[in-house]
C-alpha positions as CSV (number, residue, x, y, z in Angstrom):
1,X,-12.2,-2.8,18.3
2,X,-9.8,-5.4,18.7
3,X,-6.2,-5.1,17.6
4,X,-5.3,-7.5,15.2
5,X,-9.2,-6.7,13.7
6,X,-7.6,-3.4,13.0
7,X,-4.7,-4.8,11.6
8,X,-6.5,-7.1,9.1
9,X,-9.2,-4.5,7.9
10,X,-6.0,-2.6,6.8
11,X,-4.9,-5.6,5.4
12,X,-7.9,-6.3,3.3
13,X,-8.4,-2.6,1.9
14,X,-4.4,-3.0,1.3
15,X,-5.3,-6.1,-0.9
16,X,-8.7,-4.6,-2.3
17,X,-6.9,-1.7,-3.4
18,X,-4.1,-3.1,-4.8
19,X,-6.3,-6.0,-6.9
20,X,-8.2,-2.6,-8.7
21,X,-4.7,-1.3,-9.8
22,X,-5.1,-3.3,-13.2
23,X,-8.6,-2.7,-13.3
24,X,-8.1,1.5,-13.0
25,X,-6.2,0.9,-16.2
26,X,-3.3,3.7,-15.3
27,X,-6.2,5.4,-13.3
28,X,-8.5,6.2,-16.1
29,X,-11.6,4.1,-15.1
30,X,-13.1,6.5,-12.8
31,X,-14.9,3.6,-10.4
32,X,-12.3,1.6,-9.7
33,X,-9.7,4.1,-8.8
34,X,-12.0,5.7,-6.8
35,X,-12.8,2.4,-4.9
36,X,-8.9,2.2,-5.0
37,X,-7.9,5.4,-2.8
38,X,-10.4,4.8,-0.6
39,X,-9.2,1.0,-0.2
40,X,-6.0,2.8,1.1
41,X,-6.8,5.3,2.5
42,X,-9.0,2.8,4.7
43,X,-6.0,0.6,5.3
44,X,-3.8,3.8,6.0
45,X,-6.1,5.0,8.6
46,X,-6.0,1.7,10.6
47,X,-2.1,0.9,10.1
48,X,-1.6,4.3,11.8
49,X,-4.0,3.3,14.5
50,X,-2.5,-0.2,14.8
51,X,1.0,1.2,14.7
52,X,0.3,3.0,18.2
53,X,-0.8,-0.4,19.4
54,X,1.7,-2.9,18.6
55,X,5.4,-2.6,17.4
56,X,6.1,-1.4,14.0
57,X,7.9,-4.3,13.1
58,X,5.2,-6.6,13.8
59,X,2.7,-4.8,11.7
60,X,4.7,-4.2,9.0
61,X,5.5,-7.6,8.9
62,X,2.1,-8.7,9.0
63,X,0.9,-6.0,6.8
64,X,3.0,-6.7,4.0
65,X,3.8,-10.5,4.1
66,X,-0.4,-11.4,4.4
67,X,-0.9,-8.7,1.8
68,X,2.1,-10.0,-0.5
69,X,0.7,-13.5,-0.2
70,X,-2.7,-12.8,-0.8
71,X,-2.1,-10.3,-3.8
72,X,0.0,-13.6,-5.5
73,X,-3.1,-16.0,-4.9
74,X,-5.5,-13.4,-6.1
75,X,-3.6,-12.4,-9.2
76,X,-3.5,-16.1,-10.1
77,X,-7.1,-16.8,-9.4
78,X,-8.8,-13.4,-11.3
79,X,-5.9,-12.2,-13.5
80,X,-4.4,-16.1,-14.5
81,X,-1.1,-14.9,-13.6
82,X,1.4,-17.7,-12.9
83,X,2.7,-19.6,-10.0
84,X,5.6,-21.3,-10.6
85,X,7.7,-23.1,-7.9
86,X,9.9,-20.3,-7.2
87,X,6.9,-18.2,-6.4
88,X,5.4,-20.6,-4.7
89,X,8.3,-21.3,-1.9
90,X,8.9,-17.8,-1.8
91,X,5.1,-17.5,-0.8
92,X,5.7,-19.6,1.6
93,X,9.0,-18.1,2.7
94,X,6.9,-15.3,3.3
95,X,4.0,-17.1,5.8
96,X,6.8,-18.5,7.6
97,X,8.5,-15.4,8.6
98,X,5.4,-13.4,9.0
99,X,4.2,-16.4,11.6
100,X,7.8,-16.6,13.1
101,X,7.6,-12.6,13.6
102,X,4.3,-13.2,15.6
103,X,5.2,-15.7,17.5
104,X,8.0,-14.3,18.9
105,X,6.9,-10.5,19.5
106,X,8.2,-8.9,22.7
């Protein structure tokens, strides 16, 4: 499997995992916090396999940034959280390191 196919099925099981947080209401819904450990355990499995693959720094970077990004977006389409301005640079603070990052990997 491809490395940066790795890299974004941890990413999504990251995201998945985190989105179900609310939903395991302080992990008393039995469903979704199942679904939730095994979202990171998922993503755990492949970061440690990506790690061994490409620098840490580059998948951390990528890791967190695409998951902080996405987690924002998602937040604000199923759980009507805000984006104000501030968030919305930062967001995009965010993309532009992560990209930067990638570009310029040894």
């Amino acid at each position: 499997m491809n490395v940066y196919v790795m890299l974004f099925t941890a990413i999504f099981f990251e995201i998945l995992g985190t989105m179900l947080l609310p939903a395991s209401q302080n992990f008393t819904k039995i469903f979704p916090t199942i679904v939730l450990l095994i979202s990171y355990a998922i993503s755990f499995y492949f970061l440690a396999i990506v790690s061994q693959k490409l620098p840490l720094s580059i998948v951390y970077a990528s890791w967190s940034g695409v998951g902080i990004f996405s987690i924002a977006i998602l937040s604000y389409i199923f759980y009507k959280q805000t984006l104000n301005w501030q968030i919305i640079l930062g967001l995009f603070f965010i993309v532009i390191g992560v990209t930067i990052v990638n570009i310029f990997k040894p």
